[in-house]
N, C-alpha and C positions, 0 to 999 in steps of 0.2 A: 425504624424504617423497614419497609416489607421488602423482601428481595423479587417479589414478582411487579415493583413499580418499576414503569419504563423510564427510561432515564432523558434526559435533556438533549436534542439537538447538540447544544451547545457544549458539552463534554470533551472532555480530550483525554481519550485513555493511551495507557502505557506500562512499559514492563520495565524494570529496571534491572537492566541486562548484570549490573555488577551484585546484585542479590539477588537475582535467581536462582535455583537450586536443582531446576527442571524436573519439579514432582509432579506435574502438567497438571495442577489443580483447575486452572485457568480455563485452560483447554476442555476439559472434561464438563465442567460448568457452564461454559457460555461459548460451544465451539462454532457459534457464529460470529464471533468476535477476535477468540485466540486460535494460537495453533502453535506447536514447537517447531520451532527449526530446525535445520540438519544437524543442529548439536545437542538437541532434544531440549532446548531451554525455549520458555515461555517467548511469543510473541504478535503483536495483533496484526491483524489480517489484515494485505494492503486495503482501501478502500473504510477501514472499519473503524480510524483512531477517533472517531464522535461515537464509537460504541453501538453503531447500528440501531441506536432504540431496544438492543435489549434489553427484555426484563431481566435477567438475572446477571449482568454487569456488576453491580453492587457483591452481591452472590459468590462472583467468582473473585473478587476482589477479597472479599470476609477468605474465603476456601484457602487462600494463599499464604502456607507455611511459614513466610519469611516476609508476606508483606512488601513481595514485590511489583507487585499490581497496583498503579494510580490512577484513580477516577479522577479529575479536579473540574469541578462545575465551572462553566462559564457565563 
């Protein structure tokens, strides 16, 4: 799967706060979606959890050290 296909409307992305690690891969990859918080850990952007049609959502999900990034198609 190419990391520059847009992704689905129907998406519902998310960070799984108890495996985060806050190496803000997330953030750096697709920082129209992530962003860290005041504690420096991964999370997405009010308005953003269908992933905004980013292309590289997938991207920043692969980028993720721990695997704390979930894409799941709807």
């Amino acid at each position: 799967m190419s990391p520059t296909r847009p992704t689905s409307p129907t998406n519902r992305v998310s960070v799984d706060t108890d495996v985060c690690i806050g190496a803000g891969q997330c953030a750096l990859t697709a920082p129209a979606v992530f962003t860290q918080d005041e504690d420096g850990f991964g999370a997405v952007l009010p308005g953003r959890e269908d992933g905004g049609g980013s292309p590289l959502l997938r991207e920043a999900a692969r980028a993720c050290p721990v695997s704390a990034v979930r894409v799941e198609e709807g």
